[in-house]
RODO-2510 file (C-alpha; in nm, 4 decimals, decimal comma):
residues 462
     n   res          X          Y          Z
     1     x     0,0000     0,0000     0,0000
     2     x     0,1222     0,3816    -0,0714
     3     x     0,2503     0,4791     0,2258
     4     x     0,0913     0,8236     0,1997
     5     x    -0,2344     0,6153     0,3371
     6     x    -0,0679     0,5576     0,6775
     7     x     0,0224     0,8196     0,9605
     8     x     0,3391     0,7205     1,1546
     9     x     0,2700     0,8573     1,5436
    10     x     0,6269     0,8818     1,6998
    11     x     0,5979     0,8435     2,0540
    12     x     0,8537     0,9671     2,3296
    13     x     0,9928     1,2822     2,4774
    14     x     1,1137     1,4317     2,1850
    15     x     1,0213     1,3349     1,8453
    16     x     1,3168     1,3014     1,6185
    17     x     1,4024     1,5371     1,3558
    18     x     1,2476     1,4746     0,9889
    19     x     1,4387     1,1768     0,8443
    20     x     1,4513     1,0638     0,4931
    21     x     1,5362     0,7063     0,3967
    22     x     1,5934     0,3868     0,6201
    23     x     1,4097     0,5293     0,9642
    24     x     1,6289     0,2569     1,1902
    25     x     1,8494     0,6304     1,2797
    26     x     1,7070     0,8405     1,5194
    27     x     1,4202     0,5920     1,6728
    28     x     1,5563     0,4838     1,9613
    29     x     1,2842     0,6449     2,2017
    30     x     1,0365     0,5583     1,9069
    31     x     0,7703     0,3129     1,9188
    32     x     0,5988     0,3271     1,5160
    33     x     0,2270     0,3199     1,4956
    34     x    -0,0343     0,2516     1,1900
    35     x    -0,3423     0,1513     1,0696
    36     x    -0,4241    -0,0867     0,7615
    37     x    -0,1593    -0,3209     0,6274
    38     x     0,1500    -0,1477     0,8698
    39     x     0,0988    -0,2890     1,2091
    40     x     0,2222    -0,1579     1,5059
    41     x     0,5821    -0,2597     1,6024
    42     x     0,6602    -0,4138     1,9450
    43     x     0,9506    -0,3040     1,9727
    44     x     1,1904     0,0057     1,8358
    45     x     1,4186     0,0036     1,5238
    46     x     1,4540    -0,0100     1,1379
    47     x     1,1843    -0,0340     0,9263
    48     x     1,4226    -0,0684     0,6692
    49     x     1,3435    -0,0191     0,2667
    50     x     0,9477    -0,0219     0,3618
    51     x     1,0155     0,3372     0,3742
    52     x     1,2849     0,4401     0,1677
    53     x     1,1009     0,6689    -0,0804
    54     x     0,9128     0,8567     0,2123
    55     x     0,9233     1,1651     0,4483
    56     x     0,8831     1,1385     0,8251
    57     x     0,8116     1,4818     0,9473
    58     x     0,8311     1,6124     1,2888
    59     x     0,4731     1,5615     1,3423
    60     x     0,4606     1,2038     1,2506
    61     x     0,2672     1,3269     0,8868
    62     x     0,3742     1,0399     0,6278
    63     x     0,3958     1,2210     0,2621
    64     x     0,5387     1,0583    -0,0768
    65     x     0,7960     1,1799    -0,2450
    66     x     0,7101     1,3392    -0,5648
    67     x     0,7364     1,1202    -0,8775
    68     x     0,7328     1,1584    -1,2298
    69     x     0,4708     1,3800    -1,3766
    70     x     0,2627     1,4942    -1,7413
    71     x     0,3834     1,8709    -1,8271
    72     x     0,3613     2,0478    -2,2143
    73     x    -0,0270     1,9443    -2,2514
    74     x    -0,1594     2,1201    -2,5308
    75     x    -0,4427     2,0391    -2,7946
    76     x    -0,4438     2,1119    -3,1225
    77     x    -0,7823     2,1662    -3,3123
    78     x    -0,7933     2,0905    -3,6758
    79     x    -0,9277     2,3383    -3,8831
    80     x    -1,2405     2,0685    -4,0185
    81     x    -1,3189     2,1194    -3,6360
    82     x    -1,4100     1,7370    -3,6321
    83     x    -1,0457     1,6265    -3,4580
    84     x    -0,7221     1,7477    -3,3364
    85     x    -0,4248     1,6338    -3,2136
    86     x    -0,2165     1,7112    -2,9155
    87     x     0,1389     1,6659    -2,7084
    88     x     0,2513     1,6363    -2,3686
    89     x     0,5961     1,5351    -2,2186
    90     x     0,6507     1,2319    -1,9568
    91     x     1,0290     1,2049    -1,8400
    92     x     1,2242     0,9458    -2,1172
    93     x     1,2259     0,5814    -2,0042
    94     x     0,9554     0,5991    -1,7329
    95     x     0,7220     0,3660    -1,7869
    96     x     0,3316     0,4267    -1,7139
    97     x    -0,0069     0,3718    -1,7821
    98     x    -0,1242     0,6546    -1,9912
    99     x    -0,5059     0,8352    -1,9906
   100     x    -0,6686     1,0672    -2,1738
   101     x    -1,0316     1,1554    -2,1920
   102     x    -1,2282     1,4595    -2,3509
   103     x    -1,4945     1,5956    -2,1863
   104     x    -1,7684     1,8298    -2,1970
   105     x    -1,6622     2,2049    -2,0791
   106     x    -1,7793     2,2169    -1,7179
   107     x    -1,6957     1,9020    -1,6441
   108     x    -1,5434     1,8593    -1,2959
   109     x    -1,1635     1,7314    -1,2520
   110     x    -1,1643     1,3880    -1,1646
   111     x    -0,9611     1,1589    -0,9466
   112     x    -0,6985     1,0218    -1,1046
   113     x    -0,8104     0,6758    -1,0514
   114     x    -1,1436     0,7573    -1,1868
   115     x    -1,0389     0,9281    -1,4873
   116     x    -0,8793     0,6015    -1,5491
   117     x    -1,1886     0,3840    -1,5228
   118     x    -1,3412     0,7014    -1,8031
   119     x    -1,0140     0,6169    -2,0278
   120     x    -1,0282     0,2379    -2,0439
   121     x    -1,4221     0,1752    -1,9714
   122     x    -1,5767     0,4611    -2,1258
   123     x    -1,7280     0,5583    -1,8301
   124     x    -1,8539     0,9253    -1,7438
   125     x    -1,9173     1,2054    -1,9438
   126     x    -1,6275     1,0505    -2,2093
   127     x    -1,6837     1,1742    -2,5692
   128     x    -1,3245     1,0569    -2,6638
   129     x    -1,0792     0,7826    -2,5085
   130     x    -0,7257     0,7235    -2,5551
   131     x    -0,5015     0,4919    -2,3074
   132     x    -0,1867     0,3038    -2,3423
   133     x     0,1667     0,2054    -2,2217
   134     x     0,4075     0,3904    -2,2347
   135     x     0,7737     0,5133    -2,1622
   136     x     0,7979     0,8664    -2,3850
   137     x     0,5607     1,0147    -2,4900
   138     x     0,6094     1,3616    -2,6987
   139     x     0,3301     1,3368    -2,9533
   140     x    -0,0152     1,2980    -2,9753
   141     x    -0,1123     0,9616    -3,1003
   142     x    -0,3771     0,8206    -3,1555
   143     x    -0,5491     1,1662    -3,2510
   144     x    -0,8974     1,2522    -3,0873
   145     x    -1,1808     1,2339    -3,3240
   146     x    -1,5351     1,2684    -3,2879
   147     x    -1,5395     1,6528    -3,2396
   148     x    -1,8084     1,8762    -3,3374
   149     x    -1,7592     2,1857    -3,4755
   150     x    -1,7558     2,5522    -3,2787
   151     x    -1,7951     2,3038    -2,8817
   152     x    -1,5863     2,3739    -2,6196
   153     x    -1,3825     2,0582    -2,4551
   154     x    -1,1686     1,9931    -2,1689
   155     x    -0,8746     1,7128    -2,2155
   156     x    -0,7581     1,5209    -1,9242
   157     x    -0,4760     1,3139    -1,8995
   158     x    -0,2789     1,1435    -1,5793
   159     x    -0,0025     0,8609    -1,5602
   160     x    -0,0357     0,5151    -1,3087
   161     x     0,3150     0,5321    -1,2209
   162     x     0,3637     0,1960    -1,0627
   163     x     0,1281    -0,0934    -0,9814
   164     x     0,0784     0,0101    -0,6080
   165     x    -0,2141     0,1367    -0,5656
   166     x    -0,3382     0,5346    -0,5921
   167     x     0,0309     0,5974    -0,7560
   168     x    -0,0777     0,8279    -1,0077
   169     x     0,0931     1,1470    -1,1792
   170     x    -0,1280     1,4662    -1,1360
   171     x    -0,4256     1,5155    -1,3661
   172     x    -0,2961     1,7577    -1,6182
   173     x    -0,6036     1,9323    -1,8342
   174     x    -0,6124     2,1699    -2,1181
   175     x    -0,9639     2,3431    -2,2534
   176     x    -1,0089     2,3949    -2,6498
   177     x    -1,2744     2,5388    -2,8639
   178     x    -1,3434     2,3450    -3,2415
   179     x    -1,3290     2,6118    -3,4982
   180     x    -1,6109     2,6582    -3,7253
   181     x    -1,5830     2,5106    -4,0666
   182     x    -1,7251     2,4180    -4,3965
   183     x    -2,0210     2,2085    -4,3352
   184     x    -1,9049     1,8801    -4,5254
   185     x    -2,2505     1,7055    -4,6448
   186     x    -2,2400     1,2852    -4,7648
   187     x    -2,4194     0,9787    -4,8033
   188     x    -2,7741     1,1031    -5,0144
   189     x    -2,9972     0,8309    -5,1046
   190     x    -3,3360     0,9567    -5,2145
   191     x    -3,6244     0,7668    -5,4399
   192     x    -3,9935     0,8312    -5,5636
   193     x    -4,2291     0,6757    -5,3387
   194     x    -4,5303     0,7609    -5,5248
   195     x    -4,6117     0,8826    -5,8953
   196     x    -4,5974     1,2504    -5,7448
   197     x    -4,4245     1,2370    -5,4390
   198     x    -4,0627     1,1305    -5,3486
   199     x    -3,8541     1,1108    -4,9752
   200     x    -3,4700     1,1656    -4,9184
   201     x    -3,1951     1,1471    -4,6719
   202     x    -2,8077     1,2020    -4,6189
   203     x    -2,5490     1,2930    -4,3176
   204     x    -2,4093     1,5914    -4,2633
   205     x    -2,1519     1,7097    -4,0220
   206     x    -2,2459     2,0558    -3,9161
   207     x    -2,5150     2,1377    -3,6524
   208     x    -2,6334     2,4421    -3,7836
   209     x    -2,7714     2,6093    -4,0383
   210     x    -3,0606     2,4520    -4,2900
   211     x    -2,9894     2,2028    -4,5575
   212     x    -3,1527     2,3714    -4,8741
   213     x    -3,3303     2,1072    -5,0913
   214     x    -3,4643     2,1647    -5,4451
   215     x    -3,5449     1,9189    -5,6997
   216     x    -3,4974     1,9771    -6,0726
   217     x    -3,5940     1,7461    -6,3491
   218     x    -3,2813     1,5648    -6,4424
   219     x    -3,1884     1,7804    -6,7283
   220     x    -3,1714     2,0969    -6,5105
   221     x    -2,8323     2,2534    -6,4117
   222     x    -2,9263     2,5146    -6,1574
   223     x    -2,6434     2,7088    -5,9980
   224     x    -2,5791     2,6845    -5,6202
   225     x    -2,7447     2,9727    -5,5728
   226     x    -3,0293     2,8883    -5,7449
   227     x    -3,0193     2,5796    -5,5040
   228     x    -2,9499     2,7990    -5,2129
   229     x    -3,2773     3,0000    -5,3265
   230     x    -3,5032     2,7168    -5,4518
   231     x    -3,5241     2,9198    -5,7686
   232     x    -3,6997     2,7481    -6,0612
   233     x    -3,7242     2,4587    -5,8803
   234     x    -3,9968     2,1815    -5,8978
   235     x    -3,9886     2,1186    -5,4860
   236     x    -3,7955     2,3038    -5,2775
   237     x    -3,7489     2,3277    -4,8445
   238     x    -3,5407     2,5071    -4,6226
   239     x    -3,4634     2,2158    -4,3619
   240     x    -3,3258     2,3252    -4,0123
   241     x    -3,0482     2,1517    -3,8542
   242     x    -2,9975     2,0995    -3,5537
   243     x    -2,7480     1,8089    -3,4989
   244     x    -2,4998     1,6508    -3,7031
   245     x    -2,5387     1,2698    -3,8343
   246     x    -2,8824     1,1978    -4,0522
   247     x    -3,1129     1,4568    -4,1878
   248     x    -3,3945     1,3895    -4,4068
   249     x    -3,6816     1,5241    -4,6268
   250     x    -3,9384     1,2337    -4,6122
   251     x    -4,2059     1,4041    -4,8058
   252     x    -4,1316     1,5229    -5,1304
   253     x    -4,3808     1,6663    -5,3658
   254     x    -4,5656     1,8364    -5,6442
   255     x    -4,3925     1,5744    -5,8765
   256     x    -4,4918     1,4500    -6,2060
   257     x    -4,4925     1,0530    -6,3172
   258     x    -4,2478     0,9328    -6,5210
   259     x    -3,9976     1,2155    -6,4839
   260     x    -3,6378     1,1821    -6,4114
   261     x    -3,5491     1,4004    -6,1515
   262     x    -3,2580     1,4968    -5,9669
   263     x    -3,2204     1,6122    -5,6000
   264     x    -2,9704     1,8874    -5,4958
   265     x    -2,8702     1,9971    -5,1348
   266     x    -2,6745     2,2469    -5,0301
   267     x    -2,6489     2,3067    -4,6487
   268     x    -2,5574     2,7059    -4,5552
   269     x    -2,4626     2,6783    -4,1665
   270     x    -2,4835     2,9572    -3,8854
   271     x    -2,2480     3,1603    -3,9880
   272     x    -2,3194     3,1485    -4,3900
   273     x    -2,0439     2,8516    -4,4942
   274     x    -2,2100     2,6943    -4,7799
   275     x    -2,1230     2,3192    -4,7843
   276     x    -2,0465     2,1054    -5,0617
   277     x    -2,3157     2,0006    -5,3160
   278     x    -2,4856     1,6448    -5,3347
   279     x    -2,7172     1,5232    -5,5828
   280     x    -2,9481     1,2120    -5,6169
   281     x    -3,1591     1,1314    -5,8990
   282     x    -3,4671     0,8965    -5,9583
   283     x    -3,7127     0,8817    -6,1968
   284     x    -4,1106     0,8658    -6,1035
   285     x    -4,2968     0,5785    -6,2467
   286     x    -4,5578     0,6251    -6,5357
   287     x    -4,8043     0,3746    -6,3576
   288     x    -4,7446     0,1973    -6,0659
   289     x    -4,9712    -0,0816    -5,8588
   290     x    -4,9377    -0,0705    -5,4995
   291     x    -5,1872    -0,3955    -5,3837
   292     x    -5,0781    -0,4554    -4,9823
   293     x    -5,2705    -0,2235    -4,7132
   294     x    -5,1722    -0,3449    -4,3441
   295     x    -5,1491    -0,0492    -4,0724
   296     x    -5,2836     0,2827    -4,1832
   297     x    -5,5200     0,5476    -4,0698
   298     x    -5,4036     0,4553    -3,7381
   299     x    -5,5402     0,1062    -3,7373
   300     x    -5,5302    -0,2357    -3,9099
   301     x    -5,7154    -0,2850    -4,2340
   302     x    -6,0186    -0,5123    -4,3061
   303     x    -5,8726    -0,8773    -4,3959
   304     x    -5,5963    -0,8358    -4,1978
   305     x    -5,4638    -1,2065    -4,0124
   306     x    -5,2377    -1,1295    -3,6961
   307     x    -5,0631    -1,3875    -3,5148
   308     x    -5,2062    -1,4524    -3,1365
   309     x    -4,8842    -1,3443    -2,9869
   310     x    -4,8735    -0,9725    -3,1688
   311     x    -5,0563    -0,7132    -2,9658
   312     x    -5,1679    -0,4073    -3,1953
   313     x    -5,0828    -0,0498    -3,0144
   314     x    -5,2687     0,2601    -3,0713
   315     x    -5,1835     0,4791    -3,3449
   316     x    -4,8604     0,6109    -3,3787
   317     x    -4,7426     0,9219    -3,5333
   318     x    -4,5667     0,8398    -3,8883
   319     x    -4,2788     0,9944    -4,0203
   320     x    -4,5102     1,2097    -4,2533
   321     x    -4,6549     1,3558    -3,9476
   322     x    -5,0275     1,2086    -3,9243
   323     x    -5,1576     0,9631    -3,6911
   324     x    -5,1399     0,6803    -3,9471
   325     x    -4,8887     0,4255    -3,7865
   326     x    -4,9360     0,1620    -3,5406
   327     x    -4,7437    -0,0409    -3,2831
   328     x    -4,6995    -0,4435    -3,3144
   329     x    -4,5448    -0,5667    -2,9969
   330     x    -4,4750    -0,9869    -2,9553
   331     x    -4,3340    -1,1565    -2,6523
   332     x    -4,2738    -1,4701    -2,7509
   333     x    -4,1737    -1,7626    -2,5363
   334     x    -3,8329    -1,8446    -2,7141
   335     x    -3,8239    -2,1729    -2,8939
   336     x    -3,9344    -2,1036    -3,2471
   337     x    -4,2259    -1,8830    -3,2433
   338     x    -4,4115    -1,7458    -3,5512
   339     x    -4,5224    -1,3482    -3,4842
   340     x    -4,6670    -1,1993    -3,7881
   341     x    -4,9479    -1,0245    -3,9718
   342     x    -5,0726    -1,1267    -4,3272
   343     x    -5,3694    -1,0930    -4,5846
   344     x    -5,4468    -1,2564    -4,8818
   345     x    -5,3458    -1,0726    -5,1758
   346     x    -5,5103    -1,1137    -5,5185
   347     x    -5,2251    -1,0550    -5,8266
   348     x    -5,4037    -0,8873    -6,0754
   349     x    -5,1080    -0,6787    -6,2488
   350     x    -4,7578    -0,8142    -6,2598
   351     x    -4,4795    -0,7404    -5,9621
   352     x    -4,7145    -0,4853    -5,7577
   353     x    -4,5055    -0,2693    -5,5533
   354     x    -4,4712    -0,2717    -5,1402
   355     x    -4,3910     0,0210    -4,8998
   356     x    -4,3553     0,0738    -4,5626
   357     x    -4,2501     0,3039    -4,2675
   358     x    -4,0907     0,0862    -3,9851
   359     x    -3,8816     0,1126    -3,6585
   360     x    -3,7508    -0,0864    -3,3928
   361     x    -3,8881     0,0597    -3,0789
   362     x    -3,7905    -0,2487    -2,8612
   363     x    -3,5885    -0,6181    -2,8859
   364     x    -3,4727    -0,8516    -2,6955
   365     x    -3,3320    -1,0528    -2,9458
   366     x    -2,9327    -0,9722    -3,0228
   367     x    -3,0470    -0,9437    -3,3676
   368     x    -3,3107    -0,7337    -3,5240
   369     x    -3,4877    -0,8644    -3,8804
   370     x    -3,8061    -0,8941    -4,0510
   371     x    -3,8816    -1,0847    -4,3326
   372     x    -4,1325    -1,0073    -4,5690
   373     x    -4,3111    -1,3271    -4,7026
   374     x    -4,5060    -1,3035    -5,0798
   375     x    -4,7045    -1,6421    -5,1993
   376     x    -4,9032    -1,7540    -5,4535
   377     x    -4,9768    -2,1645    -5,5138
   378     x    -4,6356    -2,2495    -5,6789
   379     x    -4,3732    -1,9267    -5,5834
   380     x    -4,3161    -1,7330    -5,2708
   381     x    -4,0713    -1,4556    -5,3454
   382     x    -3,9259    -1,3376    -4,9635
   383     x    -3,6246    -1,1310    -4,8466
   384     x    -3,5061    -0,9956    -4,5309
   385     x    -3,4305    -0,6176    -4,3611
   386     x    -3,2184    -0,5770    -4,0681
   387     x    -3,3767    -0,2891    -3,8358
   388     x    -3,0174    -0,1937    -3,7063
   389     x    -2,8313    -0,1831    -4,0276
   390     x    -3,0771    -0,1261    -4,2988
   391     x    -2,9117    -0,4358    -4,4695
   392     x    -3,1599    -0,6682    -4,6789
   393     x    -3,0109    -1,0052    -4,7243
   394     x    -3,1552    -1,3848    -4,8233
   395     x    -3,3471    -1,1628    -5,1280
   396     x    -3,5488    -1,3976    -5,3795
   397     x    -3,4496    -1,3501    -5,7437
   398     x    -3,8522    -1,2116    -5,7567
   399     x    -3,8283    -0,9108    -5,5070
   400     x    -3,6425    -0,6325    -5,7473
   401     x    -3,5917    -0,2000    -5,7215
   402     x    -3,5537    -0,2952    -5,2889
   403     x    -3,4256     0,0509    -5,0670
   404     x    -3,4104     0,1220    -4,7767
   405     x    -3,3862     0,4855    -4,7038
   406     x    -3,3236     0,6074    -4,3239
   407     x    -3,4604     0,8705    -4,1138
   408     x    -3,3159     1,1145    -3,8557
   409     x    -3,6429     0,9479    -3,6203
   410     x    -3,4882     0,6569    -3,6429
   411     x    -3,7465     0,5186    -3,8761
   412     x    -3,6485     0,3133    -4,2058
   413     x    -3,8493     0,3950    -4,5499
   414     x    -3,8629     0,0344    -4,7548
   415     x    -3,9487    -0,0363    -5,1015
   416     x    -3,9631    -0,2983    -5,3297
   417     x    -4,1735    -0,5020    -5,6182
   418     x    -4,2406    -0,8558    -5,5432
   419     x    -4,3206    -1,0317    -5,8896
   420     x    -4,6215    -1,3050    -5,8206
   421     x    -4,7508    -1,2894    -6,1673
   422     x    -4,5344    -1,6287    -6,2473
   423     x    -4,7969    -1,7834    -6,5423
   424     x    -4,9315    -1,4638    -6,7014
   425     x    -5,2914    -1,4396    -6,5546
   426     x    -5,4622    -1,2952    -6,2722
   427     x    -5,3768    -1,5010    -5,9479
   428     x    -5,6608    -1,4578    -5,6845
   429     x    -5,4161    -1,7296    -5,4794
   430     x    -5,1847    -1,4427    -5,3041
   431     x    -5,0842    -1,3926    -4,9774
   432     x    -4,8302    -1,1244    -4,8112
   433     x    -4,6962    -1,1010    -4,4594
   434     x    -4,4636    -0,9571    -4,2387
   435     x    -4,2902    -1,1359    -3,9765
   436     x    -4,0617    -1,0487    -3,6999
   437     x    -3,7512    -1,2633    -3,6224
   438     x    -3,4265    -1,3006    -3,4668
   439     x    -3,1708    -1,3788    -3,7855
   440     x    -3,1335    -1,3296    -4,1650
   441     x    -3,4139    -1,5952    -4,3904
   442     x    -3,5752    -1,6825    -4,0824
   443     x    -4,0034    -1,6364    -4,0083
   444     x    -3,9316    -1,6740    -3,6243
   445     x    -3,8087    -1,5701    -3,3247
   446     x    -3,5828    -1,7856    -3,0605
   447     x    -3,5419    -1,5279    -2,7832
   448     x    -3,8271    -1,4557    -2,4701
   449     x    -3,9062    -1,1316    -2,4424
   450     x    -4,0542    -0,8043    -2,5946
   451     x    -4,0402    -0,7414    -2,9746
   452     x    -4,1882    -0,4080    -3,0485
   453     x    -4,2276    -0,2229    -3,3749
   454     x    -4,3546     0,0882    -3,5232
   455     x    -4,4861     0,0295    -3,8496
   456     x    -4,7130     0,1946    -4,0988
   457     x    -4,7510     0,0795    -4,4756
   458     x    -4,7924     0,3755    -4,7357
   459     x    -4,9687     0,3834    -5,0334
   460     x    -4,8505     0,7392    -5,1620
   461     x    -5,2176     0,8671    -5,1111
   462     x    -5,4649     0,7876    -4,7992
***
């Protein structure tokens, strides 16, 4: 144990002077007292090396010498105002256990020990982690990442020293500002989801400012400022952001069917830094047949087959902002179990097309599918989506044009045509479900507990 935990009470007429090194001089009318692990002695003399690195004072007041210690901490922010890097000194050839952790401004200095736990655990307010062995240390690697642009931090760093116990260097800290920058915009997917109507999404990584979003038939070239300005555009919005990540515009409109189309965005941030331009383009369809209705106008349609183990919620506000969703919500047993809701479905037009609004709300599976399941008497085209990823896997050479487009609710937009029309004629044989389950091609779950949804199925007009 650190012998800065004990207090040494020298007893006698006159305590001795304060003595550095092996206390066997100067203890001869000495009797040395403790508490813990350092017993009291029966009799005077050395306590030899126990106490070779420590100060007796005249008071009896045990206090470590100092050790080595972090100096030179400074952070460096980059000018994207997404990372930076940083240096800081330990003496040459001292070995350690180095931590750093970046924290919100205002956050309170923490023990050393504790800022260790934040370092290696991720514990505490930790928005960035570094730790790692060392014996110099004069640069700054790994660099801290993760940064947002125009936040204020705090960096903390401190050194275990040895392995005994509370033998840390002094936290050092050092506060920084990110710098504004150039809001840097990625990732757009967008598609029609309708004759007339279309949805879109992509990531920026700027908090503030509005995305500008204006759609132009395909053969357009507006100039960014006629983005900026929405001029001669066929939609256009002004969307407000307020955090970086996904952003999306799940309601486009005032379209025309079978038009190609192309989507610009251009986000102008706080302080007037236009970002980069992105562009997606889809074309609407001429004619389209869209045959499945399941949860809309806040409740189950007429025909409808739900599994004994789903529970229907009450409606749920969809990502188009009406009352039109609904909540399914299974808690199955665990060995096998079937949790689903299906209709018949009568083919009357070849590969009619499927679309839905869904989110995982709950799971207590590790994994988090659903399969959609198309049949007529002789083929059953199937795939399935993974609520976490937005991954479709195990997809049936008849399920063709599948997206997946996600929301900054959290919500996932999913299309796709399931072809049924095998022979040529009208099929009044069809079926169409949607299950929940716990892996990739299965129609079941494995796992006790609550499976909860949020789903709504969209026609493009209800």
């Amino acid at each position: 144990m650190p012998l800065a935990q004990y207090t040494l009470v020298l007893e006698g007429p006159t305590p001795p002077p304060p003595i550095v090194g092996d206390l066997s001089l100067g203890l001869d009318d000495a009797v040395v007292a403790g508490a813990g692990l350092l017993d009291p002695l029966p009799q005077t003399g050395a306590l030899g090396a126990v106490l070779a690195d420590a100060v007796v004072s005249a008071t009896g007041a045990l206090t470590p010498l100092a050790g080595a210690e972090l100096s030179n901490f400074v952070v460096n922010p980059h000018a994207d105002g997404k990372r930076a890097g940083w240096t800081i000194t330990w003496p040459p050839a001292t070995p350690g256990f180095f931590s750093l952790v970046v924290v919100p401004t205002g956050t309170a200095t923490p023990a050393p020990e504790t800022l260790e736990d934040w370092a290696v655990n991720g514990t505490g307010p930790t928005l960035h982690r570094t730790s790692l062995e060392m014996t110099t240390l004069t640069d700054g690697t790994p660099p801290i990442n993760g940064l947002t642009q125009e936040v204020s931090y705090i960096a903390m760093s401190t050194v275990k020293r040895s392995a005994t116990p509370g033998d840390y260097a002094p936290v050092v800290t050092y506060a920084f500002t990110t710098p504004d920058a150039v809001p840097i915009l990625s990732g757009l997917v967008a598609t029609f989801k309708g004759q007339t109507t279309g949805i879109a999404s992509w990531l920026t990584d700027d908090q503030t400012g509005a995305s500008k979003v204006a759609v132009y038939p395909a053969a357009s070239s507006p100039s960014d400022d006629d983005v900026v300005a929405g001029t001669g555009a066929t939609f256009f919005v002004s969307k407000t952001v307020t955090a970086t990540g996904r952003v999306s515009v799940p309601n486009i409109t005032g379209l025309t069917g079978g038009i190609a189309y192309r989507v610009h965005i251009i986000q102008v941030d706080a302080n007037g830094n236009r970002s980069n331009k992105i562009t997606y383009d889809f074309t609407t369809p001429a004619t389209e047949t869209v045959r499945w209705r399941g949860a809309h106008d806040g409740a189950l349609s007429g025909g409808l087959v739900v599994s004994s183990n789903i529970t229907v919620g009450t409606a749920q506000v969809d990502p188009l902002g009406n009352s039109n969703g609904l909540t399914l919500e299974a808690n199955p047993g665990g060995v096998s179990t079937i949790c689903r809701i299906y209709r018949s479905l009568d083919i009357l037009s070849a590969a009619p097309r499927f679309r839905f609004f869904v989110k995982k709300l709950q799971w207590a599976s590790p994994n988090a599918w659903i399969r959609f399941v198309s049949q007529n008497l002789t083929i059953n085209p199937n795939m399935s989506f993974n609520l976490d990823t937005g991954a479709f896997s195990s997809v049936s050479p008849r399920i063709t044009n599948n997206i997946a487009i996600p929301l900054e609710d959290g919500f996932w937009y999913l299309q796709f045509d399931a072809d049924l029309y095998d022979d040529g004629t009208d099929d009044l044989n069809g079926l169409f479900g949607v299950y929940l389950a716990d892996a990739t091609g299965s129609s079941v779950i494995n796992v006790a507990g609550l499976h909860k949804i949020a789903f709504h199925d969209y026609q493009g007009v209800y």
